[in-house]
C-alpha positions as CSV (number, residue, x, y, z in Angstrom):
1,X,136.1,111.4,127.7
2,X,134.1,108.4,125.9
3,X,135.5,107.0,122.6
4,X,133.0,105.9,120.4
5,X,134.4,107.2,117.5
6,X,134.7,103.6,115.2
7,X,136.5,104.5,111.9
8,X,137.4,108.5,110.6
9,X,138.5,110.5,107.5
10,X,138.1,114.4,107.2
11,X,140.4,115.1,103.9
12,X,138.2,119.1,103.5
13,X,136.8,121.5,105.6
14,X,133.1,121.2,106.2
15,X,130.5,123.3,107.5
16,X,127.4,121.0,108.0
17,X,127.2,117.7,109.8
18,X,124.9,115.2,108.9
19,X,123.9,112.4,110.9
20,X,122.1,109.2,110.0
21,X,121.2,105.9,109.8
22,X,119.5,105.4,106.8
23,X,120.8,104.9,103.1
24,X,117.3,106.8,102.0
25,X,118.1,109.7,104.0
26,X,121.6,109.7,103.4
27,X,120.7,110.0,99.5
28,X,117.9,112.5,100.3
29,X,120.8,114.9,102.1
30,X,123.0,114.2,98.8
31,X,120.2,115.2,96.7
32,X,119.5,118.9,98.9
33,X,123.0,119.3,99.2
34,X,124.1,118.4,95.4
35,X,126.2,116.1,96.5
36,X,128.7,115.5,99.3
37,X,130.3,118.8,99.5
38,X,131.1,121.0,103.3
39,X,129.3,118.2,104.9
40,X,130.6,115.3,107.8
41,X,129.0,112.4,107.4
42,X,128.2,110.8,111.0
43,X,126.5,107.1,111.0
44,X,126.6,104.4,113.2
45,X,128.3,101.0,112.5
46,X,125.8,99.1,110.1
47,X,127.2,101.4,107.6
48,X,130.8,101.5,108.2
49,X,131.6,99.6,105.1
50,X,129.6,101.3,102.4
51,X,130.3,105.1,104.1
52,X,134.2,103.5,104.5
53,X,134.3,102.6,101.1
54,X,132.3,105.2,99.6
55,X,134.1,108.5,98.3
56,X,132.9,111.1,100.2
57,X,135.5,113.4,101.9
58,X,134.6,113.3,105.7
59,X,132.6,110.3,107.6
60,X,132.7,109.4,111.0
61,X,131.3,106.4,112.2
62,X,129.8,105.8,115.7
63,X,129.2,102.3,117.6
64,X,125.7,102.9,118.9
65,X,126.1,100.3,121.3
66,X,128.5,102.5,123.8
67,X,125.8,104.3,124.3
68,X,124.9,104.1,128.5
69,X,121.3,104.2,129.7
70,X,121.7,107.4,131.6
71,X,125.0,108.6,129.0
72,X,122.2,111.2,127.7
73,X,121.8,113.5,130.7
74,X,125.4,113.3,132.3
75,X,126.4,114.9,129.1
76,X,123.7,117.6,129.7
77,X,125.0,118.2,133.0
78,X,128.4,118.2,131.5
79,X,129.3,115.5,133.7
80,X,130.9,113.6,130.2
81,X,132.0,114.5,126.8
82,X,133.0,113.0,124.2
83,X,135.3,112.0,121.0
84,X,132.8,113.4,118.4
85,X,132.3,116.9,120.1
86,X,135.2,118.4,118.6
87,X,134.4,117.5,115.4
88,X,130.4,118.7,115.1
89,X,130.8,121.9,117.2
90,X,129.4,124.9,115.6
91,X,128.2,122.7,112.5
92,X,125.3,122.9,110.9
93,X,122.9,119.7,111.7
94,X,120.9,118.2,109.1
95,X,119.7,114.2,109.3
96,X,117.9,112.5,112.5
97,X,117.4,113.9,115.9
98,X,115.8,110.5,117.2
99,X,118.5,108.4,117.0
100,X,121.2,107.1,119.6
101,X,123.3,110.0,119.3
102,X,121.5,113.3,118.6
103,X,121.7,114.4,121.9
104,X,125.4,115.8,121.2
105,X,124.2,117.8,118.4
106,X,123.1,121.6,118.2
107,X,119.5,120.8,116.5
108,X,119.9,125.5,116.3
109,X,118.0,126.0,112.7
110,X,119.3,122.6,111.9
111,X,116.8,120.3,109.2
112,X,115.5,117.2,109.5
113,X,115.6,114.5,107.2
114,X,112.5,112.1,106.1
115,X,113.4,108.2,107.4
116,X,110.0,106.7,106.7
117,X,106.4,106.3,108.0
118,X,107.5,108.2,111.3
119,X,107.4,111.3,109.6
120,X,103.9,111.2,109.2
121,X,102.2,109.9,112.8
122,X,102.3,112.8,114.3
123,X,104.4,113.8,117.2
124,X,105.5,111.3,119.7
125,X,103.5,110.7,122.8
126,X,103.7,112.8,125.8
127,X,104.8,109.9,128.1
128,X,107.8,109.3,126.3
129,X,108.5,112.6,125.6
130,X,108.7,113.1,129.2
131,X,111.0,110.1,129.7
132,X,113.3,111.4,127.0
133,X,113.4,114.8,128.9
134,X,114.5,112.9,132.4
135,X,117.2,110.9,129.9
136,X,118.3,113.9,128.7
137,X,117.5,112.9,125.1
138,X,116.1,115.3,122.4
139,X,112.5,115.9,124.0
140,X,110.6,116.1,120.9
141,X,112.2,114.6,117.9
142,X,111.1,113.7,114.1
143,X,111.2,117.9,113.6
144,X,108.5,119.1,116.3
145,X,112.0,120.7,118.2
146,X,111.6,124.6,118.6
147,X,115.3,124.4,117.7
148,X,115.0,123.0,113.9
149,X,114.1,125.0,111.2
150,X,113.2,122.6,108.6
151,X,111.7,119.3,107.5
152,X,112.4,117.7,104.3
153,X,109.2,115.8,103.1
154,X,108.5,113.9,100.1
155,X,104.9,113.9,101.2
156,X,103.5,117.7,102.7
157,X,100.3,116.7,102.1
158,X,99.8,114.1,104.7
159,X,102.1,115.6,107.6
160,X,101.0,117.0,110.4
161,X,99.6,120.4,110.8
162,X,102.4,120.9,113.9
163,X,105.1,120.8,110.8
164,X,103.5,123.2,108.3
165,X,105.5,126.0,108.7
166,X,109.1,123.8,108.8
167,X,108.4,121.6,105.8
168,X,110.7,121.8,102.6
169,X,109.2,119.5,100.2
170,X,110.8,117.5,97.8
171,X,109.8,115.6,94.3
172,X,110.5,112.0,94.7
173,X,110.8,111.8,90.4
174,X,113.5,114.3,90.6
175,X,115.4,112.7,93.8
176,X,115.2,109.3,92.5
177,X,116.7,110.8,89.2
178,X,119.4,112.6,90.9
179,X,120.6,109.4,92.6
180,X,120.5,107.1,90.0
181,X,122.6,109.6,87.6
182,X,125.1,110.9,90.4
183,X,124.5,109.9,94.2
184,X,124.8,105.9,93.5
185,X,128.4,106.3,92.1
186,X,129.7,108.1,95.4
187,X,128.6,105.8,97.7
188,X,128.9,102.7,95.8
189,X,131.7,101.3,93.4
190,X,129.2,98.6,91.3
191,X,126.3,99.9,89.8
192,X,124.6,98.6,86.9
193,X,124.0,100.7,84.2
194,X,121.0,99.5,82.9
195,X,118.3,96.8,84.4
196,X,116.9,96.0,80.7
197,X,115.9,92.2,79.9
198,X,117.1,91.3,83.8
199,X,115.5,88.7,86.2
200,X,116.4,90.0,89.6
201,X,115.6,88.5,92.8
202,X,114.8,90.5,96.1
203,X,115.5,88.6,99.0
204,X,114.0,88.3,102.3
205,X,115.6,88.1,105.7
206,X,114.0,84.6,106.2
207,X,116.9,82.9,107.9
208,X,117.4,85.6,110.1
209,X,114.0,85.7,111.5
210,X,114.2,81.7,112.5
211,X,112.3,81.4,109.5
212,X,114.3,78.6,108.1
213,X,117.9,77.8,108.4
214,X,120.3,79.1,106.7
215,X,120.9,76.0,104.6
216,X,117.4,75.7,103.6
217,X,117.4,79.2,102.6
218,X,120.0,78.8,100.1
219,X,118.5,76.2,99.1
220,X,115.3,77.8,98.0
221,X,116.9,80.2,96.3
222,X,118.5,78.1,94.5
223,X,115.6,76.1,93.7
224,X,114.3,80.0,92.6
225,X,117.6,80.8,90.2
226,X,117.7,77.4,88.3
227,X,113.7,77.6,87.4
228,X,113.8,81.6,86.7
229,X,117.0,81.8,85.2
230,X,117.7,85.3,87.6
231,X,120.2,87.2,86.3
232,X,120.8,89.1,89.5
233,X,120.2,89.0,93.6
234,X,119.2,92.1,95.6
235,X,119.9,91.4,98.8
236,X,117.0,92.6,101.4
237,X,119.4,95.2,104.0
238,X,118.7,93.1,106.8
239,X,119.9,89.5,104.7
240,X,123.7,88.3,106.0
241,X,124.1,85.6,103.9
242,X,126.8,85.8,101.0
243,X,125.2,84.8,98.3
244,X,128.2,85.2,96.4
245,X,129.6,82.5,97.6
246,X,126.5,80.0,95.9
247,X,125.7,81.4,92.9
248,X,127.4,83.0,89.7
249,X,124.3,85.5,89.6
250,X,125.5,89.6,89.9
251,X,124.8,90.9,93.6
252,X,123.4,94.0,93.8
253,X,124.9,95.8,97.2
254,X,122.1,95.3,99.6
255,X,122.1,99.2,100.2
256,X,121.1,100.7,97.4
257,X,117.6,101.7,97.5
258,X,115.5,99.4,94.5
259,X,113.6,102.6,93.7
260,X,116.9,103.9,92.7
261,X,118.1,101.0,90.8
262,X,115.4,100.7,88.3
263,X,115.2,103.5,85.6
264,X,111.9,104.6,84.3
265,X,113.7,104.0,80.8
266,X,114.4,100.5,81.4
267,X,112.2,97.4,79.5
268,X,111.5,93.9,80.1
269,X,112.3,94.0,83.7
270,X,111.2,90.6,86.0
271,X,111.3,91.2,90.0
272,X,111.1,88.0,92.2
273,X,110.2,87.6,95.7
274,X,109.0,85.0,98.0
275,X,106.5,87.4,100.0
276,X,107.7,91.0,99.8
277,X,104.2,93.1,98.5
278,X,106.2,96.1,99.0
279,X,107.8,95.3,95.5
280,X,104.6,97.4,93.7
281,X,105.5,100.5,94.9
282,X,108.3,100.5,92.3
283,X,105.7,100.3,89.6
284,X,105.7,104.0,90.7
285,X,109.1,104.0,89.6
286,X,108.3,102.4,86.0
287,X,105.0,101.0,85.9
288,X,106.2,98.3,82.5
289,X,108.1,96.0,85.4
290,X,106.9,92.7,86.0
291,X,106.8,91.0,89.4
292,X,105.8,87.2,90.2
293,X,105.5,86.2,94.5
294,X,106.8,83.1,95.0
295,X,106.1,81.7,98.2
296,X,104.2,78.3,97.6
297,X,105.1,75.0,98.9
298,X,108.8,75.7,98.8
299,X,109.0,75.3,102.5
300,X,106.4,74.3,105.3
301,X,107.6,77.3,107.3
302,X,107.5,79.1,104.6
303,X,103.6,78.4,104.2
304,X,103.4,79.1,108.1
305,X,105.0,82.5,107.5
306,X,102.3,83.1,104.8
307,X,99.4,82.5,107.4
308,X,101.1,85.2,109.9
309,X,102.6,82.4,112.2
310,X,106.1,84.0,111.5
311,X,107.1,88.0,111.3
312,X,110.1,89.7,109.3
């Protein structure tokens, strides 16, 4: 038997599982379920604390990093089980069958859950499909899997033609609605009402990729919060720091999706970033926000980052 069962609470019955390791897909099942009803909520450790602290009934959390290189096919030989079979057997699976862990699962009429770009290339390539196969994995993952029966998409229109029949599309108005009005207040205990007249800043994991230090960093964001007068900071989910413990500002939780955060109804909203482009897709979300890129002459690296010497 192999323990890799981190942290557990089952206070109901449930009669789907759903395994992830994304905060957009684990909205996106909250949204097709209506919320966290029958359901076991499987992730792996980067999201003990927020599914820990959250108030759904049943989570299990798994550390990833247990997992052996050939782990995969002596369980499909039945050569080892483990702590989690109990719990999923007979379940219904929605969520990801490419991560660490979806070889334990019965994929049978199970649906997958959209986690980004990877939806949309196409099925993986044939080399590593094979390699998976020898490894015991899930051969063909991301849906293409004779086994599952559907794909949640927020875009059908530029899937692949190999999906057509399995996809279950969804309106990204209406999700984002839904978890901004009930999905943010199960999973997280702090969320702002309203964003109206804020200055928020959106970090970047510059410290962590050798950027600059970690001294330097808060230092230009503190350069940034004095000159801006930012109300709030939204960490970037891959930031560490605690920036708590340098500035009076509000911290948004670095989870939360920013498409979720900001309403359509909200005015006189001010996003700032050092480098992050990504920040105009939320003009999708309400198309009156304002947002100013900062990097400049803060930092030399910083200036090297801008000319592609450094990647995030």
């Amino acid at each position: 038997m192999k323990n890799i069962i981190t942290y557990k609470r089952i206070t109901s019955e449930y009669n789907n599982v759903c395994y992830i390791n994304s905060i957009f897909a684990l909205f996106l099942y909250l949204y097709i379920n209506k919320g966290g009803s029958s359901t076991l909520f499987i992730s792996h450790v980067d999201f003990q604390d927020t599914l820990k602290n959250s108030k759904l009934d049943n989570v299990i959390i798994l550390d990833s990093k247990l997992n052996g290189k050939w782990d995969s096919l002596l369980y499909k030989f039945g050569l080892l089980q483990y702590d989690i079979n109990s719990y999923i057997k007979g379940k219904r699976f929605f969520g990801h069958d490419h991560i660490t862990y979806a070889f334990l699962f019965n994929l049978e009429k199970g649906s997958i859950l959209e986690d980004g770009i990877g939806n949309y290339n196409g099925p993986i390539p044939l080399k590593n499909q094979i390699k998976r196969a020898l490894k015991g994995r899930v051969i063909s993952p991301l849906g293409y899997s004779n086994k599952i029966q559907y794909v949640y998409l927020s875009r059908p229109e530029d899937a692949d033609v190999k999906l057509e029949k399995k996809i279950k599309p969804f309106s990204m108005v209406s999700f984002l609605d839904y978890t901004r009005n009930h999905s943010l207040s199960i999973i997280f205990d702090k969320v702002s009402p309203s964003l109206k007249n804020k200055k928020i800043l959106f970090t970047q994991p510059i410290s962590e990729a050798g950027i600059v230090s970690e001294d330097e960093k808060i230092q230009i964001y503190k350069e940034i919060i004095d000159k801006y007068n930012i109300d709030m900071i939204k960490p970037h989910p891959r930031d560490i720091s605690n920036y708590s413990k340098s500035f009076k500002c509000s911290i948004v939780d670095k989870f939360i999706p920013a498409e979720a955060m900001i309403s359509p109804e909200d005015k006189d909203i001010t996003l700032y970033t050092l480098n992050s482009t990504s920040l105009y897709n939320l003009k999708k979300v309400n198309s009156n926000i304002t947002i100013k890129i900062l990097l400049s002459d803060l930092h030399q690296n910083l200036n090297d980052w801008k000319k592609g010497q450094y990647k995030l």
